[in-house]
N, C-alpha and C positions, 0 to 999 in steps of 0.2 A: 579871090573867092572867099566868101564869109561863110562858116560855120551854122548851122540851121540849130546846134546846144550850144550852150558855154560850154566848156569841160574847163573847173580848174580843179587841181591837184588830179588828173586822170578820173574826175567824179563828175557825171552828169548832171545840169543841173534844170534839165527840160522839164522834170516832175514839178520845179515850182512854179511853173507858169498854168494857169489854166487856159482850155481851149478856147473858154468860151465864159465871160462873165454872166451873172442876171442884170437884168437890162432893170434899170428905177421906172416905175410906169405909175402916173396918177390911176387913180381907179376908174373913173370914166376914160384914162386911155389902154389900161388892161382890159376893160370889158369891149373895148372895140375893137383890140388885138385878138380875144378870144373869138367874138363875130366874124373876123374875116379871115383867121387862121385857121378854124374848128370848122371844114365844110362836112363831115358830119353830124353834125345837130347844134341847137341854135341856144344860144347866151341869153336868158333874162335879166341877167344877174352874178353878181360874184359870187355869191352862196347859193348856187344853184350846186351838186352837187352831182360825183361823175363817180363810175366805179372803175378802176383801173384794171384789165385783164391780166397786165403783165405781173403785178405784186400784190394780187387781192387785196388794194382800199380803198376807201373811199376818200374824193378828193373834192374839194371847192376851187372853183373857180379864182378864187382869192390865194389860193395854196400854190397855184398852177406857177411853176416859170417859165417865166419867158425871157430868154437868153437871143445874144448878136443883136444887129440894131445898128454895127458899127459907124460911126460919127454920121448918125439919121439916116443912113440908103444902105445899110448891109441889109441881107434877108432876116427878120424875127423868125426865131423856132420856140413850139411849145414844149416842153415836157413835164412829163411826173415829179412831185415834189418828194417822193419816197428817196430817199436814198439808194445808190446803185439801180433806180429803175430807169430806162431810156425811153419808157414809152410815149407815145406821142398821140396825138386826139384819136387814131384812128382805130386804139388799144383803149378807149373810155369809154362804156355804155351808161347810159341811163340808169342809177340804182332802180332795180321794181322789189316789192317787197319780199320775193322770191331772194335775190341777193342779198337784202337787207338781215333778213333772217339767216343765213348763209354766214354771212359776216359777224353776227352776231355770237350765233354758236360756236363758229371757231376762237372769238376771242375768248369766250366761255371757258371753250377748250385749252387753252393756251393758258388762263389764270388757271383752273385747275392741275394741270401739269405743273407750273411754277410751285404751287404750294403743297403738292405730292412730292419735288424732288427735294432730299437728302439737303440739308445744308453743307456748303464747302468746310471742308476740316483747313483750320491752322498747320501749317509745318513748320520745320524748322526757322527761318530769319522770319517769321510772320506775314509770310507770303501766305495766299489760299490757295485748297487747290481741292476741285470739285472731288466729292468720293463717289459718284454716279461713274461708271465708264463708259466711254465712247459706244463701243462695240454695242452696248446693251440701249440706246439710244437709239442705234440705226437698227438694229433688228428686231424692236417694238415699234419701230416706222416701216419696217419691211413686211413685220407682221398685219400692222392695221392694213397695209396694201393690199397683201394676199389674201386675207379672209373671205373678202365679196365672192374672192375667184373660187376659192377650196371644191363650195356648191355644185359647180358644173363640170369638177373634172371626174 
């Protein structure tokens, strides 16, 4: 019987394999993977443009991987090109300028906050280390939460 890790020195070494590579696709063979993979709405195009529910972005068709393939008859899977996002075509709507606008003002929001917060202070061996605290981060994100609510109770 054969081991399904390596283990040497009693140290796992499964983390370095990945499950699942991206598959190389010419662009006319991406946009017809996207066609017959994506049976919720249809592909004109690489730069056609998709909004992602699970990590609020927007994504092009050209961004998309597509991963498996294994030596030409494994199943193709699509997913998000965001990092840590899993989601897959049935998690992409059509941007309308509703979202568009949506998207925009968060990142709005997001340069703004970057250039309100406190620069990291120098310590000791020339490490940083942020002078903002933790606590006070999530409870100006708890607060913007609750405020809509306050009204109605």
């Amino acid at each position: 019987m054969r081991p399904i890790v390596l283990a040497v020195d009693w140290k796992l070494l499964s983390e370095a394999v990945a499950l699942s590579t991206a598959t190389r696709l010419s662009d006319e063979e991406k946009l017809e993977v996207l066609r017959r993979l994506d049976q919720f709405r249809q592909w004109r195009s690489l730069e056609e443009k998709r909004y992602c529910l699970v990590c609020g972005t927007i994504i092009t068709g050209r961004q998309i991987r597509v991963a498996g393939g294994t030596r030409g008859n494994g199943p193709l899977r699509l997913s998000c090109p965001t990092e840590r996002c899993n989601s897959i075509p049935m998690d992409w709507v059509l941007p309308t300028d509703e979202i568009l606008a949506n998207v925009e003002n968060m990142g709005a929001e997001e340069r703004k906050a970057a250039e309100l917060k406190p620069p990291a202070a120098v310590v000791g061996n020339g490490k940083t280390a942020p002078t903002a605290k933790a606590h006070e981060d999530i409870s100006s994100r708890l607060l913007k939460f609750v405020l809509p609510f306050k009204r109605y109770s």
